[in-house]
N, C-alpha and C positions, 0 to 999 in steps of 0.2 A: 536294409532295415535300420531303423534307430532305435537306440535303447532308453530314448527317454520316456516314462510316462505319461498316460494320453491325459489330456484334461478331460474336466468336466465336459465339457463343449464337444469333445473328439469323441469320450464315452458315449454321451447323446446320440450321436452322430451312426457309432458303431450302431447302437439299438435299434435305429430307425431302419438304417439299412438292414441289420438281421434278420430285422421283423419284416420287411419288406419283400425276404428271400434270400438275399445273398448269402453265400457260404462265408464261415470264418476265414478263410485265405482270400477270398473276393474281398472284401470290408478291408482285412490287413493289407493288402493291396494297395488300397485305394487309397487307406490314412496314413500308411508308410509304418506299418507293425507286425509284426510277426502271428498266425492262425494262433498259437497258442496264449500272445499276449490277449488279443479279441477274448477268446475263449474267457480267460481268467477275469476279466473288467466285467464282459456281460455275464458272468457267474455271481460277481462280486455287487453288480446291482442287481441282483433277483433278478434277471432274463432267462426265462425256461430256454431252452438251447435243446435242439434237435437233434435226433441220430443218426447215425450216417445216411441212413436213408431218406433223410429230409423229414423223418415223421416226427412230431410233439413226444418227449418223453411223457 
């Protein structure tokens, strides 16, 4: 994993994918970031985020 911050562009990217399905460790995955980094970006751009159980808070 890298510790540097996603850009703009990467955040996008995270979104589209979340909203598409994929888990937070799927997406960190893919953009080379840690579930929890995801987490905190799509928190930080108003992305409602699901519960474990995949359902809409």
């Amino acid at each position: 994993m890298r510790r540097a911050t996603p850009s703009p562009d990467e955040v996008r990217e995270m979104a589209r994918r979340y909203a598409g399905g994929e888990s937070l460790e799927r997406v960190g995955k893919h953009l080379g970031f840690s579930p929890s980094t995801v987490h905190n970006h799509l928190r930080s751009a108003g992305i409602v985020l699901r519960d474990a159980h995949g359902r809409e808070r």
